[in-house]
N, C-alpha and C positions, 0 to 999 in steps of 0.2 A: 506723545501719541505719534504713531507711524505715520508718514503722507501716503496720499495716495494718490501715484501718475496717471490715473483715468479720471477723464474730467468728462464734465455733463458735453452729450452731442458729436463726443468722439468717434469714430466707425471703429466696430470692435467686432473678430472674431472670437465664435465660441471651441476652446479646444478641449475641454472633455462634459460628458455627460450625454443626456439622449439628443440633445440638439447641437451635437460637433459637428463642426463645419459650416455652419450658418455662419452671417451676417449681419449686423441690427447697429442701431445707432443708440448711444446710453443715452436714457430719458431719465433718472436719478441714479446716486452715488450714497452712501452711505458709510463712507470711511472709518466709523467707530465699531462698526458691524462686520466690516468687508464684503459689502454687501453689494453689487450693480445691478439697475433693471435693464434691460437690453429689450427694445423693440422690433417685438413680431418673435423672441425667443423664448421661452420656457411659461407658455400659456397654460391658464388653466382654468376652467369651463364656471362656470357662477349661472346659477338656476335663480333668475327673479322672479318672485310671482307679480301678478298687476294689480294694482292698489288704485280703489276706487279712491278719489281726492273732490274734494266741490270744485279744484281749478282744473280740470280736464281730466286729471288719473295717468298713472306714469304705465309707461306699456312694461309688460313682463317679459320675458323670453331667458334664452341663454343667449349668454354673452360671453369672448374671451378674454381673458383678464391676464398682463404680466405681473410673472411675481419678480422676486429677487435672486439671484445666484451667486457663488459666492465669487469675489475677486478674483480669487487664483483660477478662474475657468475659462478667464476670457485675456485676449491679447490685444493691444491696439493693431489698427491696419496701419500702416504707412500711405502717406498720400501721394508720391511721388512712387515708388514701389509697386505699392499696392499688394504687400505680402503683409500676414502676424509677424509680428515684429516687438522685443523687447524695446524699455526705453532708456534712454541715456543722455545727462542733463551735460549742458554747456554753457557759460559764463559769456555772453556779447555786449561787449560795452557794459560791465558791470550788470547786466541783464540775464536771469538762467533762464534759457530756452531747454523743453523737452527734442531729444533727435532719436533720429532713429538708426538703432545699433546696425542693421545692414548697411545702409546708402548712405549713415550720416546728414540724413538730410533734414530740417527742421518738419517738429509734427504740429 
């Protein structure tokens, strides 16, 4: 199975689709799928109705919901940078860190 260098919490831009150029931090990963959810990107709208309940009854409305998009869409940010940035892995004290291919600097 292939890895996958995006991990939960990462700050990640979006570079294609209707939400390029956003921002959002990944809130799940789904690596057999290649799958990332990125929050506050590729929302989409859910109609609940209200459902009487004897413990109070849940309120209905719309609500917006993230889905999934696929991995190859999104790029991490660098944190030291602060650009989309491929990643590339380095060996410290027998330790692999992820860096990042501009500034070489750990992500």
């Amino acid at each position: 199975m292939r890895t996958v260098d995006i991990k939960k919490n990462d700050e990640v831009e979006v570079i294609a689709g209707k939400d390029r150029g956003k921002r959002g931090r990944v809130v799940n990963v789904l690596p057999r799928e290649n799958r990332v959810m990125v929050e506050g990107v590729a929302r989409a709208k859910r109609h609940l109705p209200i459902r009487p309940t004897s413990r109070g009854g849940q309120t209905g409305g719309i609500i917006l919901k993230e889905q999934f998009i696929d991995l190859s869409n999104v790029m991490v940010v660098c944190k030291s940078c602060g650009k989309a940035t491929r990643i590339g892995h380095r060996e410290d004290s027998g330790i692999k860190v992820r860096v990042c291919r501009r500034c070489e600097a750990e992500i």
